[in-house]
Short mmCIF file of the C-alpha atoms (twelve columns), coordinates in Angstrom:
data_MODEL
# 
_entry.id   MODEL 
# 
loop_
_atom_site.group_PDB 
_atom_site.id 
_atom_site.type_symbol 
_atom_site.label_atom_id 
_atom_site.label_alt_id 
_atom_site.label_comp_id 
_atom_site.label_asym_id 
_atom_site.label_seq_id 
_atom_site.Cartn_x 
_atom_site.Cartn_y 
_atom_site.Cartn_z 
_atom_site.pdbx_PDB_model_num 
ATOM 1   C CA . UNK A 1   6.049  117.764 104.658 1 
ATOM 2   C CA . UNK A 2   5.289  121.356 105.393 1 
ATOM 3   C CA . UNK A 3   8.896  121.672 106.653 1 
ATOM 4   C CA . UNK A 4   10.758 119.978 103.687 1 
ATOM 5   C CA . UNK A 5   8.034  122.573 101.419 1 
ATOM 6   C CA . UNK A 6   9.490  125.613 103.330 1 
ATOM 7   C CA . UNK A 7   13.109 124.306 102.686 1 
ATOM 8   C CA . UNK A 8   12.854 123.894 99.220  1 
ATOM 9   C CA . UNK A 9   11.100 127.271 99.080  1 
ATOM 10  C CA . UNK A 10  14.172 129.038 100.530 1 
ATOM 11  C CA . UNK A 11  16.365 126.997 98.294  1 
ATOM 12  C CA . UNK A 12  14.381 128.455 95.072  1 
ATOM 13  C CA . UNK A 13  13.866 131.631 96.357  1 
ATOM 14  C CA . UNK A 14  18.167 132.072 97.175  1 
ATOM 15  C CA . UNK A 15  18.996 130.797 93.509  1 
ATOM 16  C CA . UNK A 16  16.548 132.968 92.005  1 
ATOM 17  C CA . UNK A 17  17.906 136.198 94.406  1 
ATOM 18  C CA . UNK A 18  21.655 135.123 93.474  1 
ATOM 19  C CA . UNK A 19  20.866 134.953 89.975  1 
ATOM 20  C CA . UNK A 20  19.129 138.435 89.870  1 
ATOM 21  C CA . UNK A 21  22.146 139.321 91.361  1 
ATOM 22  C CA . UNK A 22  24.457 138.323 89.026  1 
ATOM 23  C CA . UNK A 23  22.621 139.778 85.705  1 
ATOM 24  C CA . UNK A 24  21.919 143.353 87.652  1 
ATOM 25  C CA . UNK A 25  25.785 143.429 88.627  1 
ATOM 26  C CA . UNK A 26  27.344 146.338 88.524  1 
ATOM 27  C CA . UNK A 27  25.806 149.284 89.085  1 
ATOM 28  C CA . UNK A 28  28.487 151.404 90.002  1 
ATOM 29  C CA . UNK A 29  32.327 152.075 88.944  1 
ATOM 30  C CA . UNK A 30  34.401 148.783 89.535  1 
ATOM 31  C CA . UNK A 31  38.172 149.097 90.081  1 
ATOM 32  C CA . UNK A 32  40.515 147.011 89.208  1 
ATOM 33  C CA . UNK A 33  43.671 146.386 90.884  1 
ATOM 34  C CA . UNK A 34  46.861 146.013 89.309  1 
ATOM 35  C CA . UNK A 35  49.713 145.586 92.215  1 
ATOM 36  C CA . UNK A 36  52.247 146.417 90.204  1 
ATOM 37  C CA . UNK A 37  53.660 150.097 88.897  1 
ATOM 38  C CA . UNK A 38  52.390 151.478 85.383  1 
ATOM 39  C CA . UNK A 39  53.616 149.926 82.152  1 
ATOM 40  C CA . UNK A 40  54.597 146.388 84.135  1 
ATOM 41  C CA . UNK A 41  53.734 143.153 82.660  1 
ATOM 42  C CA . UNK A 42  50.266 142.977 83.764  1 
ATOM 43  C CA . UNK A 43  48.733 146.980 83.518  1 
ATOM 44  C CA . UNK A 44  48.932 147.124 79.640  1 
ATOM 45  C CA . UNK A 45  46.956 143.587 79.644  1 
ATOM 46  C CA . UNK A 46  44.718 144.749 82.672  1 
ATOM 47  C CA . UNK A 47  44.420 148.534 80.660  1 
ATOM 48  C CA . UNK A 48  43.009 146.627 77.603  1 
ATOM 49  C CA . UNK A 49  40.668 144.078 78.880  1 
ATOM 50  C CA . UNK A 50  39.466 146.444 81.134  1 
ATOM 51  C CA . UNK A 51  38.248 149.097 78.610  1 
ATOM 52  C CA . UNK A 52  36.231 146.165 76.577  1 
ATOM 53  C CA . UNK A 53  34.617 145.524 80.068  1 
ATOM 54  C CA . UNK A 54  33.248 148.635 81.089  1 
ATOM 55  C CA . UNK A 55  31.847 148.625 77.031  1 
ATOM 56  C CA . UNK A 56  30.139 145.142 78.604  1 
ATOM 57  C CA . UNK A 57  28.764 145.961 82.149  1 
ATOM 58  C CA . UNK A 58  27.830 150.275 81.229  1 
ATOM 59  C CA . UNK A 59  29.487 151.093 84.239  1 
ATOM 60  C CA . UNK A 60  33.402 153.014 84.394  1 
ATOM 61  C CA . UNK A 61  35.880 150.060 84.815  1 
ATOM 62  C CA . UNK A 62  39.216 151.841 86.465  1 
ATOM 63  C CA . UNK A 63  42.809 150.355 86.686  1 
ATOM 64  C CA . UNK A 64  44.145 151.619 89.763  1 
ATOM 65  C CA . UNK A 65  48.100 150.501 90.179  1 
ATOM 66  C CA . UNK A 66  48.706 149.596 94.086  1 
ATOM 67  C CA . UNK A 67  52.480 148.867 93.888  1 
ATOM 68  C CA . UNK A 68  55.322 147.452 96.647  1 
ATOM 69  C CA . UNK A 69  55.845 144.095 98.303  1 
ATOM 70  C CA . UNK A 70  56.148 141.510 95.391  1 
ATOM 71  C CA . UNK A 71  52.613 142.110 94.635  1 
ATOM 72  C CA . UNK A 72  51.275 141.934 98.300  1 
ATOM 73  C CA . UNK A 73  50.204 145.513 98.883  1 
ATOM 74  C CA . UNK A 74  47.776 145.455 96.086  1 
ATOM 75  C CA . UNK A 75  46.708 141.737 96.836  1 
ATOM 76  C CA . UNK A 76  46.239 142.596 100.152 1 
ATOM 77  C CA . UNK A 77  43.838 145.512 99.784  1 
ATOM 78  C CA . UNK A 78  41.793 143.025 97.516  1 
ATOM 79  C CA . UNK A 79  41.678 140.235 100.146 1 
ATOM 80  C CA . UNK A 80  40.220 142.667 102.538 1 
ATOM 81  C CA . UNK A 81  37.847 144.761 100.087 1 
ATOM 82  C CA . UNK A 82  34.081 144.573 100.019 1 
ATOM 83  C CA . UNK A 83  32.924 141.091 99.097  1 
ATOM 84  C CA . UNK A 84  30.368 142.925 96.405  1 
ATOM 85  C CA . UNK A 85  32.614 142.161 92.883  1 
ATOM 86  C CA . UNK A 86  33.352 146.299 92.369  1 
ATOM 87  C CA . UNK A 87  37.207 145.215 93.454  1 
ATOM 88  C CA . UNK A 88  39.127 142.852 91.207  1 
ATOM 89  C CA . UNK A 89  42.656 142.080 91.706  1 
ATOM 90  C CA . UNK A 90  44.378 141.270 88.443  1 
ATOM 91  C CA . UNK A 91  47.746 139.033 89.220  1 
ATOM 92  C CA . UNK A 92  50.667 138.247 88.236  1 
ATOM 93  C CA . UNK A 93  52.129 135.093 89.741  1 
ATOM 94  C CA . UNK A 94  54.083 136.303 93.120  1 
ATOM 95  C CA . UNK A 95  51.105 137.069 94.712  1 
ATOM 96  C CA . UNK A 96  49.161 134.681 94.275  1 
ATOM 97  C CA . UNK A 97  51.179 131.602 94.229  1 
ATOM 98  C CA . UNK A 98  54.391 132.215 95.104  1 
ATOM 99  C CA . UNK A 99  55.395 134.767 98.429  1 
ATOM 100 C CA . UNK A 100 53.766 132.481 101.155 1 
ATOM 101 C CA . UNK A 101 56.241 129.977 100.614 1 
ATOM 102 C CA . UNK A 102 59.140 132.239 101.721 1 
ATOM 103 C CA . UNK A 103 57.452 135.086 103.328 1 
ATOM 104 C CA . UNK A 104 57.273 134.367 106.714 1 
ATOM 105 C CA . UNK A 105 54.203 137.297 107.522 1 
ATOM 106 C CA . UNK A 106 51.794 137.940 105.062 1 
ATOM 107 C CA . UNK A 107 48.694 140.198 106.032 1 
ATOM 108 C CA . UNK A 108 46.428 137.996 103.617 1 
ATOM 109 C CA . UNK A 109 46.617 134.524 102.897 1 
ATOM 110 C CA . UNK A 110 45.706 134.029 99.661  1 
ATOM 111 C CA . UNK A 111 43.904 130.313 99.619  1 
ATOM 112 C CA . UNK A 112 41.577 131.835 102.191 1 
ATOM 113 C CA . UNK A 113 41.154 135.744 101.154 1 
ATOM 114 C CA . UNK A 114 40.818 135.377 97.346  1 
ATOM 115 C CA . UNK A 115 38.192 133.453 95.545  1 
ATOM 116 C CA . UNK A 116 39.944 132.459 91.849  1 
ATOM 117 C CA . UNK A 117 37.754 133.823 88.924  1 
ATOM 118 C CA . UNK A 118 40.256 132.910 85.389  1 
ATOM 119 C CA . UNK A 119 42.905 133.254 83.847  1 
ATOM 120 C CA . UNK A 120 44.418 136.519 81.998  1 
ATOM 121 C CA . UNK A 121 46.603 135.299 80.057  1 
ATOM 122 C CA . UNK A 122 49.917 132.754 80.114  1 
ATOM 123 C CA . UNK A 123 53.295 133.964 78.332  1 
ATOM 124 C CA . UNK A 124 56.657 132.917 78.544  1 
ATOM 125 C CA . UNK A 125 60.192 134.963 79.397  1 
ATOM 126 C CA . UNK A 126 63.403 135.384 77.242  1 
ATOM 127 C CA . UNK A 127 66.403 134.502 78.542  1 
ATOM 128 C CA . UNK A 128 68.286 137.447 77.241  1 
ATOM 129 C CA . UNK A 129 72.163 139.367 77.250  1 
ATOM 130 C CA . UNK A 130 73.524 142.434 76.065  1 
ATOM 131 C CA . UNK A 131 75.487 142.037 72.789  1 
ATOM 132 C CA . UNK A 132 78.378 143.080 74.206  1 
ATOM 133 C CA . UNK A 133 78.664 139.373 75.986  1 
ATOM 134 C CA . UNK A 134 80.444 136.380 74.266  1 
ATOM 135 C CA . UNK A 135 77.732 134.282 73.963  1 
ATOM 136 C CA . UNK A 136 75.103 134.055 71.594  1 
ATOM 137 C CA . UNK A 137 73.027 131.106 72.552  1 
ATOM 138 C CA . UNK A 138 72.108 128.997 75.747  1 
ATOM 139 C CA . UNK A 139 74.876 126.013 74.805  1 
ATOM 140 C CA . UNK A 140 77.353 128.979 74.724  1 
ATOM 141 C CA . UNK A 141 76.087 130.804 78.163  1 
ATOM 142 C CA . UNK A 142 75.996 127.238 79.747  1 
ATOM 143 C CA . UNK A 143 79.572 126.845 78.267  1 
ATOM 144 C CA . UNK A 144 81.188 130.046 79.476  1 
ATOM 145 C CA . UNK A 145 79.272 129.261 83.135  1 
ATOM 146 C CA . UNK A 146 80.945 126.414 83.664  1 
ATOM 147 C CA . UNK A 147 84.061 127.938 82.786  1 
ATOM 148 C CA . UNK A 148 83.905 131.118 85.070  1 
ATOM 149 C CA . UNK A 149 81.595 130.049 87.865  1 
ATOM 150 C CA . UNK A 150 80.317 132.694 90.332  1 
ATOM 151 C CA . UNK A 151 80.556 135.637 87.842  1 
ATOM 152 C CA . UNK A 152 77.970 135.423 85.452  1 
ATOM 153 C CA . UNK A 153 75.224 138.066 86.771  1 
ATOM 154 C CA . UNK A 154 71.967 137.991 86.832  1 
ATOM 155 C CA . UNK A 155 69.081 140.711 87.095  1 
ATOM 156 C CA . UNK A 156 65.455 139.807 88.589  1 
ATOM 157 C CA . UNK A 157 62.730 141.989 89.654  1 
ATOM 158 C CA . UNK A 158 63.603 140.921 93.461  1 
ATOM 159 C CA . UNK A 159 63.762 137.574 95.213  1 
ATOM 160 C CA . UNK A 160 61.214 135.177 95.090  1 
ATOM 161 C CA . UNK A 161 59.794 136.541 91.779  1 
ATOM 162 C CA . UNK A 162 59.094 134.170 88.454  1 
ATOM 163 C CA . UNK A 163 62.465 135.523 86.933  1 
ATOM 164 C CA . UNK A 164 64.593 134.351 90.142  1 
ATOM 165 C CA . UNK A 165 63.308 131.458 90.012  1 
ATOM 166 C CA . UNK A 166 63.405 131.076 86.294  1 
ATOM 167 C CA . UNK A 167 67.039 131.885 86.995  1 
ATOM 168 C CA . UNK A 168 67.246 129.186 89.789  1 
ATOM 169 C CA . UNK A 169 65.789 126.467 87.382  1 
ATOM 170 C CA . UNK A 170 68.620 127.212 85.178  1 
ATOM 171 C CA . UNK A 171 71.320 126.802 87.249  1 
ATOM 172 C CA . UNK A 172 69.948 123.855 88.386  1 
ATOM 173 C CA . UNK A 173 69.124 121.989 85.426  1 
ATOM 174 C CA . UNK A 174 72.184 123.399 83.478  1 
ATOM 175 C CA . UNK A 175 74.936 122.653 86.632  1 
ATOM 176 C CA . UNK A 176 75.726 126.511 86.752  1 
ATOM 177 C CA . UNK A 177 76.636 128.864 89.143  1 
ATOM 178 C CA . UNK A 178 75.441 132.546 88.848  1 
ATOM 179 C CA . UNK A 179 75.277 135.780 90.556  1 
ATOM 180 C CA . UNK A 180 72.068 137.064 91.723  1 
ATOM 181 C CA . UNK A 181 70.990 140.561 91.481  1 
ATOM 182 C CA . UNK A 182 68.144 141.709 92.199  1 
ATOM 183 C CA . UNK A 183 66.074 145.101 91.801  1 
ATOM 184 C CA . UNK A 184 62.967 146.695 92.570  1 
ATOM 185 C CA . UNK A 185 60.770 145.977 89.894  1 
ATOM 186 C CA . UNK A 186 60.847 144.955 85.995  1 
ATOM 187 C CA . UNK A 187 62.079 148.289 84.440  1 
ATOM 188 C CA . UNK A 188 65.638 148.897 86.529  1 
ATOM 189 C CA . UNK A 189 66.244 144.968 85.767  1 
ATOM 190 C CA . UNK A 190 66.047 145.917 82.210  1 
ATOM 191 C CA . UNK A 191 67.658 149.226 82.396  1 
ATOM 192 C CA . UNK A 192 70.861 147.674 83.152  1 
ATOM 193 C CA . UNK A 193 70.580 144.334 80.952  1 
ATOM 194 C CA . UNK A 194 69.961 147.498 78.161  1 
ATOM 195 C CA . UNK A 195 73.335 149.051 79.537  1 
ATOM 196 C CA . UNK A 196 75.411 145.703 80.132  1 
ATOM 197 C CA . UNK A 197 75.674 146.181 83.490  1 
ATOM 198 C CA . UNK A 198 74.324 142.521 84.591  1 
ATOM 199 C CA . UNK A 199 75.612 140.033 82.151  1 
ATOM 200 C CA . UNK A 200 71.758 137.695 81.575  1 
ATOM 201 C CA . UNK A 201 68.291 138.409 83.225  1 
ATOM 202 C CA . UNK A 202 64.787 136.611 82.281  1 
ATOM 203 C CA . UNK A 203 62.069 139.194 80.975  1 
ATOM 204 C CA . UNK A 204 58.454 139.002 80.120  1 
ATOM 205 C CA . UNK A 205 58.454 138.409 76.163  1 
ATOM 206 C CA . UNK A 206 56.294 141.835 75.630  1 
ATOM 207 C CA . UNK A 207 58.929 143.487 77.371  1 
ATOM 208 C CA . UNK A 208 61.527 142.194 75.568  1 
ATOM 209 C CA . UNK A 209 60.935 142.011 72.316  1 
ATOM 210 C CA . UNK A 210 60.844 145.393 71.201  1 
ATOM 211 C CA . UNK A 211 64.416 145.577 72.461  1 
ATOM 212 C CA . UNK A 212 65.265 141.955 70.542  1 
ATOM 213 C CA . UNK A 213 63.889 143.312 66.957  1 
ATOM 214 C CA . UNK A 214 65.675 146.569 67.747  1 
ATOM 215 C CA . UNK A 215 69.184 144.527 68.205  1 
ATOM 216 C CA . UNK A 216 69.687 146.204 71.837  1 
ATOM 217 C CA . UNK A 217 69.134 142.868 73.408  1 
ATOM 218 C CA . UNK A 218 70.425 139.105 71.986  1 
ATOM 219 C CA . UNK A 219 67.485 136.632 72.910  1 
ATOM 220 C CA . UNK A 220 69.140 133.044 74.213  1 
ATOM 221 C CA . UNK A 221 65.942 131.045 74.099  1 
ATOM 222 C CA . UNK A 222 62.233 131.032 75.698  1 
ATOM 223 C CA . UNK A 223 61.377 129.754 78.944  1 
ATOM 224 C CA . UNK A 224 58.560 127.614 77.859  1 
ATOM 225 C CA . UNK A 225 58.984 124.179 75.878  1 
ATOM 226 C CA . UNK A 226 56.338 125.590 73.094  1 
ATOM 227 C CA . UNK A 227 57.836 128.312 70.540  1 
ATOM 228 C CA . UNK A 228 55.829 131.672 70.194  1 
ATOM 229 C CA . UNK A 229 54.408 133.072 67.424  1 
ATOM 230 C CA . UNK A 230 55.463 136.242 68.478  1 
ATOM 231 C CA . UNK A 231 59.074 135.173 67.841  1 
ATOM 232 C CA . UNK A 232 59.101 132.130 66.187  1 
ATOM 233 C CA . UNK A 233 62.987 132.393 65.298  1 
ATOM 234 C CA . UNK A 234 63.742 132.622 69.618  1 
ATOM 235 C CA . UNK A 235 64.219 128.656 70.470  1 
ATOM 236 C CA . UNK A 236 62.865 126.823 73.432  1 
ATOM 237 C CA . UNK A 237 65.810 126.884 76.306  1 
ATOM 238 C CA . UNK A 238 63.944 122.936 76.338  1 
ATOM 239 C CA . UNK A 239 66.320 122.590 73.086  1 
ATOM 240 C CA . UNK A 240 69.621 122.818 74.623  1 
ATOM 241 C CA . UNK A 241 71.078 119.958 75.835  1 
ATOM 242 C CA . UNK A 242 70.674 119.429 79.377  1 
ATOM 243 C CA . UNK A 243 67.733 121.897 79.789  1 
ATOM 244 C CA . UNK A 244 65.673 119.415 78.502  1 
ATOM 245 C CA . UNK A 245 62.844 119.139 81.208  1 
ATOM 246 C CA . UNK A 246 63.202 123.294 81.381  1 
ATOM 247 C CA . UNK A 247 59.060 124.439 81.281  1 
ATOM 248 C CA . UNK A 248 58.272 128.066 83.131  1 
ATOM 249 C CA . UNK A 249 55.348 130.389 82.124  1 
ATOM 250 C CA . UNK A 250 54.576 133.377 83.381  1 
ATOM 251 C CA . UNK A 251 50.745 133.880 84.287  1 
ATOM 252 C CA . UNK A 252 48.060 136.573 84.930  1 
ATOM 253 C CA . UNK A 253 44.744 136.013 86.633  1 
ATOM 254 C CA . UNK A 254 41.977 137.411 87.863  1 
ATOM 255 C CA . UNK A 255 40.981 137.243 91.771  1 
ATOM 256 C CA . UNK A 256 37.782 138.757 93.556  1 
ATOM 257 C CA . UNK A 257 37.600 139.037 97.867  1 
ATOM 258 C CA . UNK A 258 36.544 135.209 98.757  1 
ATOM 259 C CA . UNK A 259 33.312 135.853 100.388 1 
ATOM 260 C CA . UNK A 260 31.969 137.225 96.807  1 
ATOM 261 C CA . UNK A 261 28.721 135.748 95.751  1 
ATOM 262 C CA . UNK A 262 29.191 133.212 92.887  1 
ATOM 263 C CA . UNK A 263 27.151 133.918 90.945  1 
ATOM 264 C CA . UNK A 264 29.118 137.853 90.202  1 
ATOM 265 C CA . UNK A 265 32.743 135.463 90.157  1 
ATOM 266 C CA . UNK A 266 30.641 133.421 87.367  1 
ATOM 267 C CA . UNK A 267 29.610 136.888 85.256  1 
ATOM 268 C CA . UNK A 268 32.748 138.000 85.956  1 
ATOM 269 C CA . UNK A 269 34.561 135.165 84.294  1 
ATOM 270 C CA . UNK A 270 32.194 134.682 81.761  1 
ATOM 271 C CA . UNK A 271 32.472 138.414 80.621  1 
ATOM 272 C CA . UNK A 272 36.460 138.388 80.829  1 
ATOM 273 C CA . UNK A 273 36.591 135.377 78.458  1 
ATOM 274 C CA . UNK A 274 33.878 136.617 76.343  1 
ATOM 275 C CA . UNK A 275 36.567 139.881 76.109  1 
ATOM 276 C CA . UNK A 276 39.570 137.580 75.807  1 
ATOM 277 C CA . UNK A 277 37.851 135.971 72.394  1 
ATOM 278 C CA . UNK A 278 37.250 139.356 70.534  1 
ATOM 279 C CA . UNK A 279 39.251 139.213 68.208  1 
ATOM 280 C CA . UNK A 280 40.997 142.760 67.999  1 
ATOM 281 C CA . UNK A 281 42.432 141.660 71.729  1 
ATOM 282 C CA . UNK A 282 43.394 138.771 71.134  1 
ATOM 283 C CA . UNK A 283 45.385 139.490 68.336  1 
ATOM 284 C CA . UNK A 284 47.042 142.270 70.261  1 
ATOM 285 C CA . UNK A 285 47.893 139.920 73.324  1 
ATOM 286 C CA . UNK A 286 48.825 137.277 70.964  1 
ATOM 287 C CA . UNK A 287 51.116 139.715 68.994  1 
ATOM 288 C CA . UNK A 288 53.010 140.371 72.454  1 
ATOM 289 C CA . UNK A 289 53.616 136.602 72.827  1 
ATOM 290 C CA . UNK A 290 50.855 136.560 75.168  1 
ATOM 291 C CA . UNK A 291 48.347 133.663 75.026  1 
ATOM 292 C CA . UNK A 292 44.749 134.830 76.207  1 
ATOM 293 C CA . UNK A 293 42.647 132.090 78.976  1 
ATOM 294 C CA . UNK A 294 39.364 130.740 78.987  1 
ATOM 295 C CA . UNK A 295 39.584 128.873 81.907  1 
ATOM 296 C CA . UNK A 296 36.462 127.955 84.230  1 
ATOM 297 C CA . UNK A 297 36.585 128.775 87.526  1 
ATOM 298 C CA . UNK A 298 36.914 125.114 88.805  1 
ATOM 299 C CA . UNK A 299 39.683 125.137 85.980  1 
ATOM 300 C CA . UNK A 300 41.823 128.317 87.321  1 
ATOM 301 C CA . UNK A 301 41.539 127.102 90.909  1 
ATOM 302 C CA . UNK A 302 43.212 123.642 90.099  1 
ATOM 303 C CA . UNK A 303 45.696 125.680 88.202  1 
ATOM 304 C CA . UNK A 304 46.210 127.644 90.950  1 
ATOM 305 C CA . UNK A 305 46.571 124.925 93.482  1 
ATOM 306 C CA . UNK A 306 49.300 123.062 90.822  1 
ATOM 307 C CA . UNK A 307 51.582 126.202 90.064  1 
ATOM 308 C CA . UNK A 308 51.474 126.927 94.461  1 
ATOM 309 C CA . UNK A 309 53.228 123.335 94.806  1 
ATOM 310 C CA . UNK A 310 55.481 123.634 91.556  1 
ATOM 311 C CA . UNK A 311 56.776 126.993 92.637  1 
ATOM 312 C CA . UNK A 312 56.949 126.455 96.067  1 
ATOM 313 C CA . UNK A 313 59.478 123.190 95.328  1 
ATOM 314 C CA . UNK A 314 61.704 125.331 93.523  1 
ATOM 315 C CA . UNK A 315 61.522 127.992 95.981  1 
ATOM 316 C CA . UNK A 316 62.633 125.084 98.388  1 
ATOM 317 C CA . UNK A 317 65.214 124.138 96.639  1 
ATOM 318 C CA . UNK A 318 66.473 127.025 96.090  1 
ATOM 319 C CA . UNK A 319 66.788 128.485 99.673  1 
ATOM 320 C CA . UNK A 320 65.132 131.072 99.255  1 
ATOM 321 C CA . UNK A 321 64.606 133.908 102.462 1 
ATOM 322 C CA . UNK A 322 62.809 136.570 102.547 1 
# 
């Protein structure tokens, strides 16, 4: 009796020390990771929410931007930070989901170095093409394809990434054959779609729309199957025959070191949703095409688990080396 007493004693007493540590976390600057370069997909989103944090926890909240290797370099120094909550690692999709199917040596693996906290936000890409090209829709792109296969360019932000394999889907689904070429990075991919010197490339919607309202850039359809209300006149690819099953969404998420106590992860997600429902950012995400999260964690790691295995078939299919 005495023994099962002093068991349930130390049970009680590491809730209650795991909940003290939750509601007196932080006390001291946390950083936030982006592994990406300034002004990519996910530092404006990362920028914003973390601003309404540090308003939350009292304590500086700073975006650091750890750039190079799809993502990994940044990942990486979050897989192998402090397990205390002060470093977050704010994703996009590469990774997190995505490199350990075709990179053959990663220096983290991320179902065993990084503990899923929620989701950022979801947001689908444009298909899009310079006006210069003779084509103005998917049907017409598809067309021209089939026509002239193995010229038709393509720009991604490097192999492996969600716009190759966007890409990939679409030759697949559509019967296509394209050119691949990829860059280092979001902005010299768009550079050259700006200047016509790659024919069609998948972007971020955020990053592409200010170039589709300006007329610089002719949107062929969205990657996801739902329209946005950022540009509800840009049609689901999902609407041209033969792309019919054609469903890809970019995601950010949020990721702490795996051996971080719960009950920060917990706060942590709690206070990023909390900042996700405000309604000043989520109009501003939402008016970028982004859609904000409120996913538990249980929720984001079975999210997690189902993108790994739907991106990892396509990169099977696809071939793709490192």
């Amino acid at each position: 009796m005495k023994k099962i007493i002093h068991v349930l004693s130390l049970f009680i007493a590491i809730c209650l020390s795991h909940s003290a540590l939750g509601q007196s976390w932080p006390d001291k600057t946390v950083k936030v990771i982006v592994p990406y370069a300034p002004g990519g997909g996910v530092d404006p989103v990362a920028r914003l929410v973390s601003q309404k944090l540090a308003d939350i926890w009292k304590q500086p909240v700073v975006v650091e931007n750890k750039a190079g290797g799809s993502g990994t370099i940044g990942a990486n120094f979050v897989a192998h930070a402090p397990s205390d909550g002060l470093t977050i690692l704010m994703s996009a999709t590469a990774e997190v989901v995505i490199n350990q199917h075709f990179m053959q040596k990663m220096s983290y693996n991320p179902d065993v170095d990084l503990k899923p906290v929620t989701l950022l936000v979801k947001l689908p890409f444009v298909l899009v093409t310079n006006p210069s090209k003779p084509y103005s829709t998917a049907a017409e792109l598809i067309a021209f394809a089939k026509k002239n296969p193995n010229t038709v360019t393509y720009a991604s932000s490097g192999p492996g990434t969600p716009q190759h394999l966007a890409a990939v889907m679409l030759e697949e689904q559509a019967g296509i054959k394209l050119v691949h070429v990829p860059y280092k990075g979001v902005a010299p991919s768009v550079s050259d779609l700006l200047a016509g010197h790659v024919d069609i490339g998948f972007a971020g919607l955020p990053t592409a729309l200010p170039h589709i309202q300006s007329g610089s850039l002719k949107a062929l359809g969205l990657s996801s199957k739902a329209i946005s209300s950022a540009a509800p006149n840009i049609p689901p690819l999902a609407k041209t025959p033969g792309l019919q099953n054609f469903d890809l969404t970019q995601w950010f998420g949020v990721y702490v070191p795996s051996g971080t106590p719960n009950a920060i992860a917990q706060k942590i997600q709690k206070d990023i949703v909390d900042v996700l429902r405000i309604p000043e950012v989520k109009e501003a995400l939402e008016k970028q095409g982004a859609q904000p999260g409120n996913m538990t964690m249980t929720e984001f790691q079975s999210f997690s688990n189902s993108e790994s295995k739907k991106f990892g078939a396509i990169v099977k299919m696809a071939k793709i080396e490192p």
